[in-house]
N, CA, C and O atoms as a Maestro MAE file, in Angstrom:
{
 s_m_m2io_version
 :::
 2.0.0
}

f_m_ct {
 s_m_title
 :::
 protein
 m_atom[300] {
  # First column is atom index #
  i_m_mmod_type
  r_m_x_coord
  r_m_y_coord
  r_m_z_coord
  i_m_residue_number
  s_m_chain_name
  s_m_pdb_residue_name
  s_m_pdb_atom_name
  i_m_atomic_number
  :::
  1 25 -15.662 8.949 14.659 1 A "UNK " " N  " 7
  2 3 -15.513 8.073 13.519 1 A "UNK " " CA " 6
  3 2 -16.015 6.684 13.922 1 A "UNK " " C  " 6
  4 15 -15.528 5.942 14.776 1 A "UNK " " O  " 8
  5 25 -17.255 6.442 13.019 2 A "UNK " " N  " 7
  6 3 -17.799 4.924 13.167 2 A "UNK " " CA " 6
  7 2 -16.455 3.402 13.060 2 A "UNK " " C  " 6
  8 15 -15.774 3.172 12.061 2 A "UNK " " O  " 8
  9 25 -16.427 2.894 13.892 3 A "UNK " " N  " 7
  10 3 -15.777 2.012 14.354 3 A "UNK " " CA " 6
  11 2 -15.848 0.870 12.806 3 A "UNK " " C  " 6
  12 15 -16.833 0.935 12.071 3 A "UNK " " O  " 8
  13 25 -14.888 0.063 12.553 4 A "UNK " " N  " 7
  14 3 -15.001 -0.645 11.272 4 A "UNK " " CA " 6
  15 2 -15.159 -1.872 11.508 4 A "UNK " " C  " 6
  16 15 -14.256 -2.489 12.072 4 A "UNK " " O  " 8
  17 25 -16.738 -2.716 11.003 5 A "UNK " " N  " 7
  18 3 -16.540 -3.933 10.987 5 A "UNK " " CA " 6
  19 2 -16.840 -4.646 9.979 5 A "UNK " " C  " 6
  20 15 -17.814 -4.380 9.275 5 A "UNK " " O  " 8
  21 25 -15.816 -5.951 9.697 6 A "UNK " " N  " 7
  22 3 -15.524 -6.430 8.784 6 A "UNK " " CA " 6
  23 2 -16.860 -7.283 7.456 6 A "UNK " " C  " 6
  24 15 -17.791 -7.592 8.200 6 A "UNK " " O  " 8
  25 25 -17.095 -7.539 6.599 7 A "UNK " " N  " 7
  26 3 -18.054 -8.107 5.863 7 A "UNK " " CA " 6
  27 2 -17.987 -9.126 5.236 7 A "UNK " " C  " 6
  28 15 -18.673 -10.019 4.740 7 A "UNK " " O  " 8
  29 25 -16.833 -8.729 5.396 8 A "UNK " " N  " 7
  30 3 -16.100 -10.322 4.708 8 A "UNK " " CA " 6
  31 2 -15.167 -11.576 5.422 8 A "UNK " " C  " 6
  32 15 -14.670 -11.006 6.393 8 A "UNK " " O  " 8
  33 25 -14.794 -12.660 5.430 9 A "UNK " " N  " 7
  34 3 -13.960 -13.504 6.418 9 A "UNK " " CA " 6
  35 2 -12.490 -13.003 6.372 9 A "UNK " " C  " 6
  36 15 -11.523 -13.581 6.867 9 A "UNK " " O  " 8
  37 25 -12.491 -12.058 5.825 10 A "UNK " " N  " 7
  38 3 -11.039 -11.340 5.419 10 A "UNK " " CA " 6
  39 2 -11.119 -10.586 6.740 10 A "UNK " " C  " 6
  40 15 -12.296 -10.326 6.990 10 A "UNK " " O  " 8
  41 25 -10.293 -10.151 7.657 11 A "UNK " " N  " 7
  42 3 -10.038 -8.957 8.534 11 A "UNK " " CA " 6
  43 2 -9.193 -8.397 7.612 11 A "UNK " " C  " 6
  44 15 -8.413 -9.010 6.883 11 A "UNK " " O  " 8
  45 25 -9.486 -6.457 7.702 12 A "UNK " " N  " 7
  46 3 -8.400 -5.856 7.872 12 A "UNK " " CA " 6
  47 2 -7.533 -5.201 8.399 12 A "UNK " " C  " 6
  48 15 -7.891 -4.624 9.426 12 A "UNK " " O  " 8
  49 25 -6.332 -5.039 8.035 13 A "UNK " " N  " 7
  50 3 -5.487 -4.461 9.010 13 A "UNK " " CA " 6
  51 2 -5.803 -3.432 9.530 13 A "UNK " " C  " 6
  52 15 -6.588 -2.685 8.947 13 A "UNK " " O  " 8
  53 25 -5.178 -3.042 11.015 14 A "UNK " " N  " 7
  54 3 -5.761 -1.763 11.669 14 A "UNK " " CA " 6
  55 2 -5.438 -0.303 10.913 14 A "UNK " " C  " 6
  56 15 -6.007 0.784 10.810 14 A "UNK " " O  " 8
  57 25 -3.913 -1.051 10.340 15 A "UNK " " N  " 7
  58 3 -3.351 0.544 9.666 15 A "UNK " " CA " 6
  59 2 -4.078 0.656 8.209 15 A "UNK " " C  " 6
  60 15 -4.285 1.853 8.012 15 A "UNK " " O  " 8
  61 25 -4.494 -0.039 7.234 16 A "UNK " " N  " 7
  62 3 -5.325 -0.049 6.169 16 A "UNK " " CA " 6
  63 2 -6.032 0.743 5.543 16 A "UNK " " C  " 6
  64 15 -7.253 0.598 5.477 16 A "UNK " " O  " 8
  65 25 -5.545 1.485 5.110 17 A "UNK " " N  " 7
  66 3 -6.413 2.352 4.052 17 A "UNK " " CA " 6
  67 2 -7.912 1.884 3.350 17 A "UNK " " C  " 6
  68 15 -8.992 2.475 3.348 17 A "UNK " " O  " 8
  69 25 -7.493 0.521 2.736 18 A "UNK " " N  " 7
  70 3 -8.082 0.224 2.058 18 A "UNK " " CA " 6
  71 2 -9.730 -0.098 2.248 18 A "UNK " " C  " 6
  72 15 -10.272 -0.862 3.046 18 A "UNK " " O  " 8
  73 25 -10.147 0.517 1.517 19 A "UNK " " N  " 7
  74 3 -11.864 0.224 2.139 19 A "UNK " " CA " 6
  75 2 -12.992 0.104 0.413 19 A "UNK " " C  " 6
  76 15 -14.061 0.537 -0.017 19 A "UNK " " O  " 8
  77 25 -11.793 -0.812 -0.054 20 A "UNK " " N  " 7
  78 3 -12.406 -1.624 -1.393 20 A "UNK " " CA " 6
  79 2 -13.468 -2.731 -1.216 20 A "UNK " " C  " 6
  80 15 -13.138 -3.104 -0.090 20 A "UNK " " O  " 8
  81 25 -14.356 -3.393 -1.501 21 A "UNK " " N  " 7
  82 3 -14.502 -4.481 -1.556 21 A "UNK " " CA " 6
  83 2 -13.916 -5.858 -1.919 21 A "UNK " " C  " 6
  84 15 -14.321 -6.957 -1.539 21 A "UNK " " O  " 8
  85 25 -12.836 -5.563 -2.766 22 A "UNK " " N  " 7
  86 3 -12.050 -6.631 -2.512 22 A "UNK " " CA " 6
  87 2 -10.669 -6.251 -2.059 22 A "UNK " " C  " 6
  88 15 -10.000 -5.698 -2.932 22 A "UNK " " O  " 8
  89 25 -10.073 -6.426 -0.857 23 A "UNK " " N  " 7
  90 3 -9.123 -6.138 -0.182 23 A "UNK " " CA " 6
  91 2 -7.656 -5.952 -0.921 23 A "UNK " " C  " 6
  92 15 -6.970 -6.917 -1.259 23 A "UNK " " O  " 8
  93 25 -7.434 -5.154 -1.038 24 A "UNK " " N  " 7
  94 3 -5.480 -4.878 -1.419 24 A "UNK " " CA " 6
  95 2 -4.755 -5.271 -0.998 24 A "UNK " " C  " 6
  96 15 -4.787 -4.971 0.195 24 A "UNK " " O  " 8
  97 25 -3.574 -6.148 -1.339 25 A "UNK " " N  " 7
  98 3 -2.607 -6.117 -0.254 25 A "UNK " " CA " 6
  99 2 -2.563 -6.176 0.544 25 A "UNK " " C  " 6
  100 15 -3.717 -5.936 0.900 25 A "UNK " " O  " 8
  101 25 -1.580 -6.490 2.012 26 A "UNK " " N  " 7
  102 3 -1.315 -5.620 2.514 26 A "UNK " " CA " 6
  103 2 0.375 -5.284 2.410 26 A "UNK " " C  " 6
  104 15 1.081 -6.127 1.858 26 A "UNK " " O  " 8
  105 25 0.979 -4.071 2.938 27 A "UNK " " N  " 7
  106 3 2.469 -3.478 2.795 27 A "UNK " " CA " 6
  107 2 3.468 -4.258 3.199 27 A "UNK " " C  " 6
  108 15 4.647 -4.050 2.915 27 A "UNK " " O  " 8
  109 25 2.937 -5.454 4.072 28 A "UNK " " N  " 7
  110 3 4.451 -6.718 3.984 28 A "UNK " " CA " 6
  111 2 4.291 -7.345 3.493 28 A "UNK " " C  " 6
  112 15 5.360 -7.955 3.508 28 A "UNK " " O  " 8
  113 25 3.408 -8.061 2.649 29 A "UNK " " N  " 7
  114 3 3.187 -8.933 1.480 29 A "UNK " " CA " 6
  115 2 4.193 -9.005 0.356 29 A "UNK " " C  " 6
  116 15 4.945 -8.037 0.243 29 A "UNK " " O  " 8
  117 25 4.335 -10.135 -0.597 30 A "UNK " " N  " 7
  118 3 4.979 -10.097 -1.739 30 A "UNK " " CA " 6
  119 2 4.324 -9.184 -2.776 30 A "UNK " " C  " 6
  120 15 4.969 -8.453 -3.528 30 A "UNK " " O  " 8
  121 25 3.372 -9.255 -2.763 31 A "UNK " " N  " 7
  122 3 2.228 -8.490 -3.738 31 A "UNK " " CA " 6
  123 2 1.838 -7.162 -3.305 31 A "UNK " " C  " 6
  124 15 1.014 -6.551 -3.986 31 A "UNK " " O  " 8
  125 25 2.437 -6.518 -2.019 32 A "UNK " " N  " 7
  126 3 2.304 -5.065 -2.087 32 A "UNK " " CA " 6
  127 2 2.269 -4.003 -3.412 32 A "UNK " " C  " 6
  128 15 1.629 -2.981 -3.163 32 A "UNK " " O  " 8
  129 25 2.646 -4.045 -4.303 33 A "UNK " " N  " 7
  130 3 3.013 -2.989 -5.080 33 A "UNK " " CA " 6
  131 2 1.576 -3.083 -5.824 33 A "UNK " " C  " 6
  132 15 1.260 -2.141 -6.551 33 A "UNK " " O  " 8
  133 25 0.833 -4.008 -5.696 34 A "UNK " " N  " 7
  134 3 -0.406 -4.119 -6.649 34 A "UNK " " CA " 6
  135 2 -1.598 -3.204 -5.865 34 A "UNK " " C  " 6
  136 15 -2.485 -2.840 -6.637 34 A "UNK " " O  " 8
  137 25 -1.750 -2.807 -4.570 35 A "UNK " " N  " 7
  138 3 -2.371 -1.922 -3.774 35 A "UNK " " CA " 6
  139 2 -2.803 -0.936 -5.126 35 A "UNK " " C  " 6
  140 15 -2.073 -0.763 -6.102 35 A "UNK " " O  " 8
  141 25 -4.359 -0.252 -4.910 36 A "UNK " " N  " 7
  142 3 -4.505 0.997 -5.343 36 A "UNK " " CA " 6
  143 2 -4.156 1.892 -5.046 36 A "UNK " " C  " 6
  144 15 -3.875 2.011 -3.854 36 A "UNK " " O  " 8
  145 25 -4.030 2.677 -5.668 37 A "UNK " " N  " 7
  146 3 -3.094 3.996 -5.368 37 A "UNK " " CA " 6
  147 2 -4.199 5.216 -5.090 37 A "UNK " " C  " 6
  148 15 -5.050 5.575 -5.903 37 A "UNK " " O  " 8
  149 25 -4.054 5.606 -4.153 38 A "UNK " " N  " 7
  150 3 -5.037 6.644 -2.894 38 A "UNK " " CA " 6
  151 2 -4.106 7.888 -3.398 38 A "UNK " " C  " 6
  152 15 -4.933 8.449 -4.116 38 A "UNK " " O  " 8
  153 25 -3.051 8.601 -3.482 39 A "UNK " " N  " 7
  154 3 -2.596 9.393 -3.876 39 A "UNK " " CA " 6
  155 2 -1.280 9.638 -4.731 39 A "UNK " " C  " 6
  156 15 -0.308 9.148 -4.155 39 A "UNK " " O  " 8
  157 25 -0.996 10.187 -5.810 40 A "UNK " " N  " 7
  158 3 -0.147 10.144 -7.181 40 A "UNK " " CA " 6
  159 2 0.438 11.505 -7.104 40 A "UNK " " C  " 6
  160 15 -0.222 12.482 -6.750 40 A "UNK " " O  " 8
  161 25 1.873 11.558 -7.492 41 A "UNK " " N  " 7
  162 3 2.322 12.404 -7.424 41 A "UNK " " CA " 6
  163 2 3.720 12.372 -8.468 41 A "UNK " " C  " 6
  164 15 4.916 12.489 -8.200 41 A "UNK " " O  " 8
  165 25 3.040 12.172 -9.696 42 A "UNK " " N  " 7
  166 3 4.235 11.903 -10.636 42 A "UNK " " CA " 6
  167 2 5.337 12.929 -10.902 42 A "UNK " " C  " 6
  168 15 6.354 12.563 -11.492 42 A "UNK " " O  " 8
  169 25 5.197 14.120 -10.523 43 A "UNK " " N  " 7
  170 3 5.766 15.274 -10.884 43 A "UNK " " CA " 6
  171 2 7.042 15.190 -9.983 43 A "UNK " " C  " 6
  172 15 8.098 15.753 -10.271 43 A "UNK " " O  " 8
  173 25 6.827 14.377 -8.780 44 A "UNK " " N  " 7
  174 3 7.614 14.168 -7.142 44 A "UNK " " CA " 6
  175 2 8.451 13.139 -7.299 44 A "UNK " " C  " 6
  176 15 9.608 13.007 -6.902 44 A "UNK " " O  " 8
  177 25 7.357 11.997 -8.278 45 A "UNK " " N  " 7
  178 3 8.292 10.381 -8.241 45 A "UNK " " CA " 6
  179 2 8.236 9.284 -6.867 45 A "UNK " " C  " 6
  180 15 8.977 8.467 -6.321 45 A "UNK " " O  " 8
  181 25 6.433 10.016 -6.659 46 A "UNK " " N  " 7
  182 3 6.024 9.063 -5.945 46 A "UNK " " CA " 6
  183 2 4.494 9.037 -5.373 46 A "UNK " " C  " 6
  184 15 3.971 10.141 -5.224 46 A "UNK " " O  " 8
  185 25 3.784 7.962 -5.062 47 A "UNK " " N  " 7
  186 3 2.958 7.625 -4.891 47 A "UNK " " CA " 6
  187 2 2.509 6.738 -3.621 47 A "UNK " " C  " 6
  188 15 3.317 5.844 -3.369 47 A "UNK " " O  " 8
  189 25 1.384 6.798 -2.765 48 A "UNK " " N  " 7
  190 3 0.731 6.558 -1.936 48 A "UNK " " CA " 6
  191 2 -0.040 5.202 -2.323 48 A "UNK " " C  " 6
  192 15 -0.555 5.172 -3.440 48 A "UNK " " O  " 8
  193 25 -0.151 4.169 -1.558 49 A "UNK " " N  " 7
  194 3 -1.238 3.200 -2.196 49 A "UNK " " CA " 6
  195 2 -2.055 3.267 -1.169 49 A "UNK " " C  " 6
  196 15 -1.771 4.216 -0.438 49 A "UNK " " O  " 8
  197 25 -3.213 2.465 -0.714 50 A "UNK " " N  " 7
  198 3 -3.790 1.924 -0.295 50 A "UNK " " CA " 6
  199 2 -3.959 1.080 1.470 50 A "UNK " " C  " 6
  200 15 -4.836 0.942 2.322 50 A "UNK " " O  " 8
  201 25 -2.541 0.702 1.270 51 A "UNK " " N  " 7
  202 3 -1.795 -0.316 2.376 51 A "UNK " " CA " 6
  203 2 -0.769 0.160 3.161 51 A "UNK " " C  " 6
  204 15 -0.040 -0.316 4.031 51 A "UNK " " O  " 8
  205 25 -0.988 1.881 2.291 52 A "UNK " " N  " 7
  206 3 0.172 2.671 3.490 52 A "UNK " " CA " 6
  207 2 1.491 2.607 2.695 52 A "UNK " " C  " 6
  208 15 2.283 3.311 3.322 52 A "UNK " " O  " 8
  209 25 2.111 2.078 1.581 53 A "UNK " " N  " 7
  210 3 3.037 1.860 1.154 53 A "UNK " " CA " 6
  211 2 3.257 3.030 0.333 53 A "UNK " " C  " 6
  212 15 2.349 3.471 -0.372 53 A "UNK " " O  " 8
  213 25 4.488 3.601 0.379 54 A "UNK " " N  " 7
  214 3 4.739 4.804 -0.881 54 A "UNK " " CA " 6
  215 2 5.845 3.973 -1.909 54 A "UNK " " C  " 6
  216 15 6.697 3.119 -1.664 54 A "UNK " " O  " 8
  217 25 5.521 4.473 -2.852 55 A "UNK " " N  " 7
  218 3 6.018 3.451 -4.043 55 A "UNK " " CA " 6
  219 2 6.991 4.633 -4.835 55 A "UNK " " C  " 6
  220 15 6.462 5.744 -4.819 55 A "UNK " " O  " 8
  221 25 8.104 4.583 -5.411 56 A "UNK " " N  " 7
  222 3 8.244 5.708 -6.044 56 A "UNK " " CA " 6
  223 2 8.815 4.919 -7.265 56 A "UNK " " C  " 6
  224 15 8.700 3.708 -7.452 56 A "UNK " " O  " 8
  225 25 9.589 6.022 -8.230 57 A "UNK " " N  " 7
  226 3 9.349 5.601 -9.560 57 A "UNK " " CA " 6
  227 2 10.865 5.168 -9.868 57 A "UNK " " C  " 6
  228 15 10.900 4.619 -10.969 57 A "UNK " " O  " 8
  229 25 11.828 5.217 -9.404 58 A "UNK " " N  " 7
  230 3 12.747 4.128 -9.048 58 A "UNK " " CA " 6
  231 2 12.826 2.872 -8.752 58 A "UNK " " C  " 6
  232 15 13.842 2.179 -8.798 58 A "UNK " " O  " 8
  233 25 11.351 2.432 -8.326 59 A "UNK " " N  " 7
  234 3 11.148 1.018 -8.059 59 A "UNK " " CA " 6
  235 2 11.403 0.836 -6.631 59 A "UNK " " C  " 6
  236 15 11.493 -0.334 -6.260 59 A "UNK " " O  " 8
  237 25 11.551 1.834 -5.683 60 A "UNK " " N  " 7
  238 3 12.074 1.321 -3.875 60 A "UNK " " CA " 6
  239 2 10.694 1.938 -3.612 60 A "UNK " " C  " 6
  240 15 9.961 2.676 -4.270 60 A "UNK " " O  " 8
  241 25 10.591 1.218 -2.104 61 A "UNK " " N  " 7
  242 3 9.428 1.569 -1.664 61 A "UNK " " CA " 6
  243 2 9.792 1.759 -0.567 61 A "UNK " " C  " 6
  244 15 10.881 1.405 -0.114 61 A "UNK " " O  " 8
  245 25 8.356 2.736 0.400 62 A "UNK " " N  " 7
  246 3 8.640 2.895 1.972 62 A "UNK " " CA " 6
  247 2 7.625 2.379 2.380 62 A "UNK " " C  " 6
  248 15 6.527 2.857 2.093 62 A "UNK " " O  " 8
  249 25 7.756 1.320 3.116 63 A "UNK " " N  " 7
  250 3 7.068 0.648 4.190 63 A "UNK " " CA " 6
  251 2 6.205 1.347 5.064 63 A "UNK " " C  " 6
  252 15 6.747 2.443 5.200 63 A "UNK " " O  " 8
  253 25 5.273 1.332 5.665 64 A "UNK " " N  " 7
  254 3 4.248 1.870 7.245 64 A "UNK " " CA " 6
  255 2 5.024 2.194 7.903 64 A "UNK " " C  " 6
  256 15 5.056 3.351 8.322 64 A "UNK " " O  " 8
  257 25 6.105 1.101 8.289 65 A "UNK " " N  " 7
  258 3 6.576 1.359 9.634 65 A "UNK " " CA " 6
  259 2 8.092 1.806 9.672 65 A "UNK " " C  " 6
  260 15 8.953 1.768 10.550 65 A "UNK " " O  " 8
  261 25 8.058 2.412 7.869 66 A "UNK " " N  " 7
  262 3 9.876 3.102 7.962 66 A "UNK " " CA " 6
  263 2 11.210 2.281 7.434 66 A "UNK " " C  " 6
  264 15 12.410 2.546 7.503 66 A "UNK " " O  " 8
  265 25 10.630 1.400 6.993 67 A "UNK " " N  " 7
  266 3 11.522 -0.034 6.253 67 A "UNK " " CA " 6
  267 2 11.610 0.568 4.961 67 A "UNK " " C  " 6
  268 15 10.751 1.396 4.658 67 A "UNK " " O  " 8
  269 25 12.549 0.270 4.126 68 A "UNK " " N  " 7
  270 3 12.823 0.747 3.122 68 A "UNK " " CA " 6
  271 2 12.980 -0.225 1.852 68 A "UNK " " C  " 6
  272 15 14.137 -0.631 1.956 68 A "UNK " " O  " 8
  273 25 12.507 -0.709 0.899 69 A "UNK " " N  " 7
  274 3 12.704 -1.843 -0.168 69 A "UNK " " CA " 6
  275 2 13.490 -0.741 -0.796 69 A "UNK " " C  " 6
  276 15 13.315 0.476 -0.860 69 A "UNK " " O  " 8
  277 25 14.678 -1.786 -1.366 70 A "UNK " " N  " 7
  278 3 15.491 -0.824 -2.072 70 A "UNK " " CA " 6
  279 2 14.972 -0.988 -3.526 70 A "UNK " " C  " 6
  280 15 14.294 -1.992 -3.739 70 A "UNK " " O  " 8
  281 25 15.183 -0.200 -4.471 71 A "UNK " " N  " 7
  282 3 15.052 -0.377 -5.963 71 A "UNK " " CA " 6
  283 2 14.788 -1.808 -6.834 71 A "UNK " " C  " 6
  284 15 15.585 -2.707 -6.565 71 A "UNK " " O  " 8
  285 25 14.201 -1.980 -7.410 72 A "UNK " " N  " 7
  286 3 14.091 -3.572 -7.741 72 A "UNK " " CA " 6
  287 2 13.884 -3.357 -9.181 72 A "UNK " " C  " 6
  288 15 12.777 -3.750 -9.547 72 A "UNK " " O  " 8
  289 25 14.619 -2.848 -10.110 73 A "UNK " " N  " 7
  290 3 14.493 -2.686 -11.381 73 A "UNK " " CA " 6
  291 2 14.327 -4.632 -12.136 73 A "UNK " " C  " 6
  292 15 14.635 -5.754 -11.734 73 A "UNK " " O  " 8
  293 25 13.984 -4.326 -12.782 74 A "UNK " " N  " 7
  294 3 14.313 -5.824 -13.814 74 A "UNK " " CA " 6
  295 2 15.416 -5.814 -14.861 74 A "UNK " " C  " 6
  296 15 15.520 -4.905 -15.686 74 A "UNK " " O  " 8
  297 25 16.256 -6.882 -14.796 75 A "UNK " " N  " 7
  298 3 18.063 -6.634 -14.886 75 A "UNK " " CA " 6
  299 2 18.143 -7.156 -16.885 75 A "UNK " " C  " 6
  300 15 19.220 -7.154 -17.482 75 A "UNK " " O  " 8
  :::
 }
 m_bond[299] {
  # First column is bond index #
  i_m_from
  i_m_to
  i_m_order
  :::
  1 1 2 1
  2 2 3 1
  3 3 4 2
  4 3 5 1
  5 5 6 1
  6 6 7 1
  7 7 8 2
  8 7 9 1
  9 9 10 1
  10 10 11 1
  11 11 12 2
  12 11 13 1
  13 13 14 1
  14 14 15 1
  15 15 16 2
  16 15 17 1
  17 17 18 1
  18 18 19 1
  19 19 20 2
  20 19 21 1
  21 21 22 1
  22 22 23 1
  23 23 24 2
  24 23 25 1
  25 25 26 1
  26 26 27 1
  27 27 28 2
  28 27 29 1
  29 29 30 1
  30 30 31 1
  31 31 32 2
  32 31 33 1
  33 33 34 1
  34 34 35 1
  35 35 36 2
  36 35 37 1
  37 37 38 1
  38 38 39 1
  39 39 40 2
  40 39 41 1
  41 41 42 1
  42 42 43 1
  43 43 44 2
  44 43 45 1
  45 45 46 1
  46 46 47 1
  47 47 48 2
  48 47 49 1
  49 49 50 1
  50 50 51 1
  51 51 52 2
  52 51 53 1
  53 53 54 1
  54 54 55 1
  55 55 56 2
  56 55 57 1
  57 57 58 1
  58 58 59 1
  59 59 60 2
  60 59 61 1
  61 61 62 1
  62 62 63 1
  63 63 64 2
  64 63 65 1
  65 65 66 1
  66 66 67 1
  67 67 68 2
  68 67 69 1
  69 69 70 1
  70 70 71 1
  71 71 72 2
  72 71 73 1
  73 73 74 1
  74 74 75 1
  75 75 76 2
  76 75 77 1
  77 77 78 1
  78 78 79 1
  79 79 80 2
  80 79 81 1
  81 81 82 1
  82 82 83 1
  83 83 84 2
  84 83 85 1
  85 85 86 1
  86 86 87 1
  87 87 88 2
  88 87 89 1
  89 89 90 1
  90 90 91 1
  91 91 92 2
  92 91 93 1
  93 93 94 1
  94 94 95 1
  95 95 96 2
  96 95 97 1
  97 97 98 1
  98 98 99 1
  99 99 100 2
  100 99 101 1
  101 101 102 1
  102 102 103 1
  103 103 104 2
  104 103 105 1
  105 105 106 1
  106 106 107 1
  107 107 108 2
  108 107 109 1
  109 109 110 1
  110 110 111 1
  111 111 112 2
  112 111 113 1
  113 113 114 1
  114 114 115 1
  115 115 116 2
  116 115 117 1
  117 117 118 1
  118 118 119 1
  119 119 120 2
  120 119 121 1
  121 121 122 1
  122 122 123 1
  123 123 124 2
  124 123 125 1
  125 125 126 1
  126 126 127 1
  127 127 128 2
  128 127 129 1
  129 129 130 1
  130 130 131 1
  131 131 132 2
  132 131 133 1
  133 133 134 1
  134 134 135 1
  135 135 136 2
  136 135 137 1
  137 137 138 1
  138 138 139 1
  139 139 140 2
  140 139 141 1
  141 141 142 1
  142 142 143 1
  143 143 144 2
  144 143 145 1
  145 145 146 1
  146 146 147 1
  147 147 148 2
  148 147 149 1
  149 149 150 1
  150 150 151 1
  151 151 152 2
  152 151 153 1
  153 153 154 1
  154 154 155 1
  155 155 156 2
  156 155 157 1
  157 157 158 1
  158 158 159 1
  159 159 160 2
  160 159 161 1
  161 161 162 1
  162 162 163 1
  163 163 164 2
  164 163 165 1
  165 165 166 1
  166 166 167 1
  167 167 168 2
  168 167 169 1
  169 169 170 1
  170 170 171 1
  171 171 172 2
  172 171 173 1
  173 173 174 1
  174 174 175 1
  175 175 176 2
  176 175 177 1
  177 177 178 1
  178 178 179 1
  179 179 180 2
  180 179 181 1
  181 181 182 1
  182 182 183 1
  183 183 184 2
  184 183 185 1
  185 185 186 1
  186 186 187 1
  187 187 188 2
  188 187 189 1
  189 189 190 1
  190 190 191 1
  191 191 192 2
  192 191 193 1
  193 193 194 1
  194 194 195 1
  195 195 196 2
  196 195 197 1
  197 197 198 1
  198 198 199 1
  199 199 200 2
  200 199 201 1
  201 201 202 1
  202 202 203 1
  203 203 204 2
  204 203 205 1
  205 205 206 1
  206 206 207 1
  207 207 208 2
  208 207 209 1
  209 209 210 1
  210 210 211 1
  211 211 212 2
  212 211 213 1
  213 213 214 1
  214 214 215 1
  215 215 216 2
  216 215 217 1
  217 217 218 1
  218 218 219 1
  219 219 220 2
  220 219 221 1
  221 221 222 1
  222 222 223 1
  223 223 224 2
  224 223 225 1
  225 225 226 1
  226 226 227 1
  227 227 228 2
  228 227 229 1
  229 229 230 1
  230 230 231 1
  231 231 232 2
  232 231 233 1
  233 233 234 1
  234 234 235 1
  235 235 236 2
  236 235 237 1
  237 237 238 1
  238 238 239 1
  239 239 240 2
  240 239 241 1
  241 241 242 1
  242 242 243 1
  243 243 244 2
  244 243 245 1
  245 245 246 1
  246 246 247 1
  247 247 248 2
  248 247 249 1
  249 249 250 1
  250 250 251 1
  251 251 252 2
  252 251 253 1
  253 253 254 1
  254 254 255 1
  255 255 256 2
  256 255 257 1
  257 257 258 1
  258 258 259 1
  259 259 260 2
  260 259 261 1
  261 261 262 1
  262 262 263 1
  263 263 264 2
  264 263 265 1
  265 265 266 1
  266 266 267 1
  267 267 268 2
  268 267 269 1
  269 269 270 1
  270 270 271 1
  271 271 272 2
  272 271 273 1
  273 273 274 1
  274 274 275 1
  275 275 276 2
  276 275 277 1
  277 277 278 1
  278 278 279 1
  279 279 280 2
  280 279 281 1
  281 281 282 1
  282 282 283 1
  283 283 284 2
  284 283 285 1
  285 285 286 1
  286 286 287 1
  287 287 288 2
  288 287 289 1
  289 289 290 1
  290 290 291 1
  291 291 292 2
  292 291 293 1
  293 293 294 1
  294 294 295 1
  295 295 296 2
  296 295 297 1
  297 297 298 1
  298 298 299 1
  299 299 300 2
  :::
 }
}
């Protein structure tokens, strides 16, 4: 696998999915949840983005590295 170098003044992360032209996220960011979604699985109640983040339809997410955002509904 050809080695990745960058094109833009942006680096990306090593774990990074993302291979958009304009960069996603990344999974510790405030703005994680806006990542494209690389794999969907509505039937499951959850989804894959971009940045490594699984998002599910409860609103909690799982982190890369096993961290857990709990539910974040709007009250």
């Amino acid at each position: 696998m050809p080695a990745l170098t960058p094109t833009a003044p942006t680096v990306r992360l090593p774990r990074s999915l993302c291979r958009h032209p304009v960069l996603c996220p990344a999974a510790d960011s405030t703005d994680r949840e806006a990542a494209a979604v690389l794999v969907a699985h509505p039937e499951q109640g959850w989804s894959l983005l971009c940045n490594g983040l699984i998002v599910f339809e409860d609103t909690g997410d799982l982190l890369p590295d096993g961290r857990v955002i709990a539910p974040h509904r709007p009250v």
